[in-house]
Steps between C-alpha positions, in 0.01 A plus 500: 500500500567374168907544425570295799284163376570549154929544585537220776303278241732548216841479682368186760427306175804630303732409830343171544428330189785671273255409136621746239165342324265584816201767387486768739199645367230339652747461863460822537120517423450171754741733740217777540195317402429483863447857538192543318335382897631791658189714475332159663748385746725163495261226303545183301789670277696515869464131550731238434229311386453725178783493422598119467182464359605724212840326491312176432228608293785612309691158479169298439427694202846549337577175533733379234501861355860608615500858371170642555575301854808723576316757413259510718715368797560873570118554651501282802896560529402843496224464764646242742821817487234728604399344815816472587655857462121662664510349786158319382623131714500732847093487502430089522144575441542629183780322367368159586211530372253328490716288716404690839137592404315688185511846646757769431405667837544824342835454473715809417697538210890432541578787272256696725607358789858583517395869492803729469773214446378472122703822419836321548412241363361623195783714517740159470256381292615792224862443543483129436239597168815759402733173549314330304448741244875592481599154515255303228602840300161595428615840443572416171183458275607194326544287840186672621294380151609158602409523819116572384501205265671228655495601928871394499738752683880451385595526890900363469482184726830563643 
């Protein structure tokens, strides 16, 4: 599971906020940072709590820097995306944390959890990456060059 966080990310935020300025780059990182807990189960990087906490670490220490500030937006965008499209808010334990108590309770994985249903998914997950792909142009190696140095995708907004 990787296409699937990374693709819903992208074309939720590119759907909903419509930014020709908005830097993907670190979305998409925020998107699967997440999964570096699956060989543990569902931890702190499944709670809510991380991730708001990242969103206003963020703001507290950007403040009154408006670039570096969108920048970095992407992160907790990208994390707060991931709970929703892994299922992470089913298990209260883990994504209230500490909220409901300081233990995990050996709480599975979501990725791990789902079992078989992660082929389809990841399956949709690689169309919506071709979409992407196809539609932000990044065949071509000039939009793609872009792409590494500024995060922006030139998705048409209408």
């Amino acid at each position: 599971m990787f296409f699937w966080f990374i693709g819903t990310a992208v074309v939720s935020v590119w759907f909903v906020f419509r930014d020709p300025g908005f830097d993907y780059r670190l979305l998409v990182v925020g998107s699967v940072l997440p999964l570096v807990e699956l060989p543990f189960g569902a931890r702190v990087l499944h709670s809510v709590t991380f991730s708001v906490a990242l969103l206003a670490v963020l703001m507290l220490a950007t403040a009154g820097r408006k670039p570096i500030r969108r920048t970095l937006l992407g992160l907790p965008v990208g994390t707060l995306l991931y709970l929703v499209f892994s299922g992470a808010w089913t298990n209260a334990t883990v994504f209230w944390w500490p909220f409901f108590g300081l233990s995990f309770d050996d709480a599975p994985h979501p990725v791990a959890e789902r079992g078989w249903w992660n082929v389809p998914l990841e399956l949709i997950g690689l169309v919506l990456c071709a979409w992407i792909v196809r539609r932000a142009e990044l065949s071509d190696g000039e939009q793609r060059a872009a792409f590494r140095s500024t995060g922006v995708l030139s998705l048409p907004v209408h």
